[in-house]
FIGUTI-309375 format. One record per residue (C-alpha): residue in three letters; residue number from 0; x, y, z. Coordinates in steps of 0.1 Angstrom, whole numbers, plus 5000, padded with zeros to 4 digits. Layout:
BEGIN
res=ALA n=NUM xx=X yy=Y zz=Z;
...
END
This chain:
BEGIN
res=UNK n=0 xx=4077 yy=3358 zz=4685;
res=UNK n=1 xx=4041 yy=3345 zz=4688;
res=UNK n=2 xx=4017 yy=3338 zz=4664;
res=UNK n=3 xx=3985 yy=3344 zz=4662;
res=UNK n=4 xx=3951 yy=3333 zz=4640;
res=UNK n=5 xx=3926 yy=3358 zz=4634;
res=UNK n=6 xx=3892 yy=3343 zz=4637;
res=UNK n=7 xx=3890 yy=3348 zz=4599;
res=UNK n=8 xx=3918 yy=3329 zz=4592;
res=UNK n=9 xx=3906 yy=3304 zz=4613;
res=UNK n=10 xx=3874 yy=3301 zz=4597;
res=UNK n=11 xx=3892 yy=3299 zz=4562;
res=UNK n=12 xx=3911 yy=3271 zz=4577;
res=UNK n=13 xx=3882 yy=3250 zz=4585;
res=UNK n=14 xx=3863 yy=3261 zz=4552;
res=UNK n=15 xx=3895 yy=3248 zz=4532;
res=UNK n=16 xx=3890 yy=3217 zz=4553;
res=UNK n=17 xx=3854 yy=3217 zz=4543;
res=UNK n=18 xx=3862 yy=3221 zz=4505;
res=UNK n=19 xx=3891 yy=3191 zz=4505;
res=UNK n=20 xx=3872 yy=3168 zz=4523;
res=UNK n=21 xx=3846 yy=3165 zz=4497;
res=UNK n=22 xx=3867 yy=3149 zz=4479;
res=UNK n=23 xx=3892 yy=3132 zz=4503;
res=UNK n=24 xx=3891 yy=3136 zz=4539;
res=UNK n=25 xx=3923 yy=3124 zz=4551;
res=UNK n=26 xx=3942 yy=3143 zz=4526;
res=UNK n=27 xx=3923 yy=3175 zz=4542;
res=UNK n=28 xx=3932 yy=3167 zz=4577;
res=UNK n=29 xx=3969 yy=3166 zz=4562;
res=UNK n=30 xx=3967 yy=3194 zz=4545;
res=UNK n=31 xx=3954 yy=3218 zz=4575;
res=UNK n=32 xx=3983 yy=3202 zz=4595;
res=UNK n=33 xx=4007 yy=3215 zz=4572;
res=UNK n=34 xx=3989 yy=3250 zz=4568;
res=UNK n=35 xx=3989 yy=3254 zz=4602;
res=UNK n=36 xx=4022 yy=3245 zz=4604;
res=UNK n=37 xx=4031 yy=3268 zz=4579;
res=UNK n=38 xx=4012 yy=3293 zz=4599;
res=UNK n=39 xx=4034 yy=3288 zz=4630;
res=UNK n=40 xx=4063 yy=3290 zz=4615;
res=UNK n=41 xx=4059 yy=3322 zz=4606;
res=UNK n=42 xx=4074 yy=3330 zz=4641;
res=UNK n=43 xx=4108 yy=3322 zz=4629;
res=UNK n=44 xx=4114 yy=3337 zz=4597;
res=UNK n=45 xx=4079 yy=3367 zz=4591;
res=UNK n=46 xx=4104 yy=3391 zz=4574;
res=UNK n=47 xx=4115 yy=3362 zz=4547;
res=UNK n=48 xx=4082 yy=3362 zz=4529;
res=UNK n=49 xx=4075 yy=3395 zz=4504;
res=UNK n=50 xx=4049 yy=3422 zz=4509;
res=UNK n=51 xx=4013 yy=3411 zz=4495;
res=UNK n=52 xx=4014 yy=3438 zz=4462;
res=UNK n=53 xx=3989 yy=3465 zz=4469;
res=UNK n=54 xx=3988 yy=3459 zz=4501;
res=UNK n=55 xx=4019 yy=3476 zz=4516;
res=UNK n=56 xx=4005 yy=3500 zz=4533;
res=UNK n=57 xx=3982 yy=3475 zz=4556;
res=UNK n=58 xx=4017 yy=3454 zz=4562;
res=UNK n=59 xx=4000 yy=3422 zz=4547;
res=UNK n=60 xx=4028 yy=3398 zz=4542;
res=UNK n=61 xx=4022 yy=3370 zz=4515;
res=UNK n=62 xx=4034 yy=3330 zz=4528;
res=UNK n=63 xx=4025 yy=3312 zz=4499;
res=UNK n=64 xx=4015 yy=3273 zz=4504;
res=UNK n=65 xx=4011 yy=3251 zz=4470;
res=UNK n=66 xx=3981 yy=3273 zz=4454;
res=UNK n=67 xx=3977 yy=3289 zz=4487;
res=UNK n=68 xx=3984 yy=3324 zz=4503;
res=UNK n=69 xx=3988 yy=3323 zz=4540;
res=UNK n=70 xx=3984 yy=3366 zz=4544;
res=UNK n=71 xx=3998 yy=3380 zz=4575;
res=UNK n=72 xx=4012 yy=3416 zz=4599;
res=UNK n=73 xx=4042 yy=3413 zz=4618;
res=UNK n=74 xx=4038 yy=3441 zz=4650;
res=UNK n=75 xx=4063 yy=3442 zz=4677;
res=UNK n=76 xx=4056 yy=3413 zz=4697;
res=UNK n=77 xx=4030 yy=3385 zz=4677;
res=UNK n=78 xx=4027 yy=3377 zz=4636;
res=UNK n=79 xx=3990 yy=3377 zz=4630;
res=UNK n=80 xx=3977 yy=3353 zz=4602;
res=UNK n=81 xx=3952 yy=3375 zz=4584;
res=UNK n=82 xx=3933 yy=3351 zz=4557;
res=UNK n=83 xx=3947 yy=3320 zz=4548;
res=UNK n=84 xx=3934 yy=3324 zz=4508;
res=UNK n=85 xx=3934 yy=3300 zz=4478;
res=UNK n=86 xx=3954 yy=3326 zz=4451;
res=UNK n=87 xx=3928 yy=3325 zz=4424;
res=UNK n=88 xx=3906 yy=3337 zz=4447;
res=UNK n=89 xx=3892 yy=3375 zz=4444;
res=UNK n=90 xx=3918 yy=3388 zz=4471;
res=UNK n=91 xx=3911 yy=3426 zz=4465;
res=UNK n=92 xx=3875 yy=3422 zz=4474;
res=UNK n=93 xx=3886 yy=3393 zz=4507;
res=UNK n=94 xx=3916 yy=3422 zz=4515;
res=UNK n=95 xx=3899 yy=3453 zz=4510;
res=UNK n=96 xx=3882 yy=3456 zz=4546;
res=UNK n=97 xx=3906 yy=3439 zz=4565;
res=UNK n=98 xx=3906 yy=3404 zz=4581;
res=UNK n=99 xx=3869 yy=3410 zz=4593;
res=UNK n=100 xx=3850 yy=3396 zz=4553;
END
């Protein structure tokens, strides 16, 4: 199965970058490797990682990173990486219009 990065998620990607950088940028440029990698291998095991609670009825899945949530669908033929979230963020007001806030 494919996956695929909404352009949301990649923007959150590059704002985490952003954020990490400030205070050391190779250990940003590490860490987006391994949440993309993390991202991608979604393609081998999407059904291993819960539903996000409250969110069950969207199908958001929740892969969660160190103090990250990498939120995701699984449809018939590509997983699609919805938000890629640090957890203490607001994630009802992020979630509640879809991948497009």
């Amino acid at each position: 199965m494919k996956v695929v990065l909404s352009e949301r998620a990649t923007l959150d990607l590059t704002n985490i970058g952003d954020f990490i950088a400030l205070d050391s940028r190779s250990r940003s440029l590490t860490f987006i490797q391994e949440l993309r990698a993390a991202c991608l291998a979604l393609r081998n095991n999407a059904m291993r990682y819960a539903h996000l609670e409250g969110y069950e009825h969207k199908g958001y899945r929740r892969r969660p990173l160190g103090n990250y949530l990498i939120i995701y669908t699984v449809g018939e033929q590509a997983v699609t990486v919805v938000r890629v979230l640090h957890a203490a963020q607001n994630l009802a007001r992020l979630l509640e219009n879809g991948p497009e806030n």
